[in-house]
Structures are given as structure tokens and as C-alpha cells.
N, C-alpha and C positions, 0 to 999 in steps of 0.2 A: 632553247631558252635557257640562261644562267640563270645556275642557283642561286637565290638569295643567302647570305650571308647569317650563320647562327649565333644565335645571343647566348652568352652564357649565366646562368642568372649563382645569383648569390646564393649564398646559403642561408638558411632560415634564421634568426636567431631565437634561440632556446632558454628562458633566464633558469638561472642556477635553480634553483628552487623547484620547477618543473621539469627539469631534467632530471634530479637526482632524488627526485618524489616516491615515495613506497605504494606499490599498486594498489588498487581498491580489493576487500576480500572480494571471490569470484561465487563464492557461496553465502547461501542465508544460515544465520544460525539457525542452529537445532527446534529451537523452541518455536521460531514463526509460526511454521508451516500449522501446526497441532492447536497453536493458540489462535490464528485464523478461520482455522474450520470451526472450533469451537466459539468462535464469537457468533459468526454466523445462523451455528443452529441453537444456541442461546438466542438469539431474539428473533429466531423464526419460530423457536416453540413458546416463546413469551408469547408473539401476537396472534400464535393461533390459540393460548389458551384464555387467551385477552379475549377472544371471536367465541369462541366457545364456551365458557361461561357467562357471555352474556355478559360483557363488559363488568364483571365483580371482579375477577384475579389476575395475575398474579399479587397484585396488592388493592389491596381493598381502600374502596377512599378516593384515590386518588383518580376515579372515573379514567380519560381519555390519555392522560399522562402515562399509564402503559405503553399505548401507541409509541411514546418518545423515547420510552426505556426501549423498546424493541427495537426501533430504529435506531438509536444507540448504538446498541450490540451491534448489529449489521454492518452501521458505518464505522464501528472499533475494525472491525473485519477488513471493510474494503481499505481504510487506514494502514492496518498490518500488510492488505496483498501490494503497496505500492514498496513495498520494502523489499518483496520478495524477488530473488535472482533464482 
């Protein structure tokens, strides 16, 4: 059976701008990683001492709005780990 015949294909075009673009850094700065964790067990120890007190602390008053500050911090957290490389 003859071989069929190969096509030669063009070459890509590349506009200037994407071609001669500066990489993305490959690292997270310094600070992420420390400031992540720490959001984290900041509003995990908010809303255990929210449970634990009996819904009085960490600020008095403002009843169930704790909850939000904790979950806050938590989603400051997961916010920070979508940054992280």
C-alpha cells in the first residue's frame, strides 16, 4: 500500500509580547507560608474559645459574630494557600 503524502504544518505564531515575557516567580515569598498557618490557627482558636466560653469571648457583645470573625481568619488562610507555589 503507498504511503500517503505528509503535510508540513506552519509554524505557530507567537505575538511579541508573549514571546519576550519575564517568567512568573517559581517561588512564594517568604512571608506566605508563616502568615497562612497563622491565619488559620487564629480562627481555629477564636472559635474554640467562642465554644468554650460559652459563647462570651473572644469579644463580648457581639454573641454569634465570633463565629464570622473565626471563619474569617480561616478563609484569610485558605485565600493566602491559593497563592502559594
Amino acid at each position: 500500500m503507498p504511503k500517503s503524502p505528509l503535510r508540513k504544518k506552519e509554524k505557530a505564531y507567537i505575538p511579541e509580547a508573549i514571546a519576550n515575557a519575564t517568567p512568573v516567580p517559581t517561588e512564594s515569598p517568604r512571608w506566605l507560608a508563616p502568615t497562612m498557618v497563622a491565619a488559620f490557627i487564629a480562627g481555629l482558636i477564636w472559635i474554640v474559645i467562642f465554644y468554650v466560653s460559652a459563647t462570651q469571648y473572644p469579644i463580648p457583645g457581639i454573641g454569634a459574630w465570633n463565629m464570622i470573625a473565626g471563619f474569617g481568619f480561616i478563609g484569610a488562610g485558605f485565600a493566602l494557600a491559593t497563592r502559594w507555589r
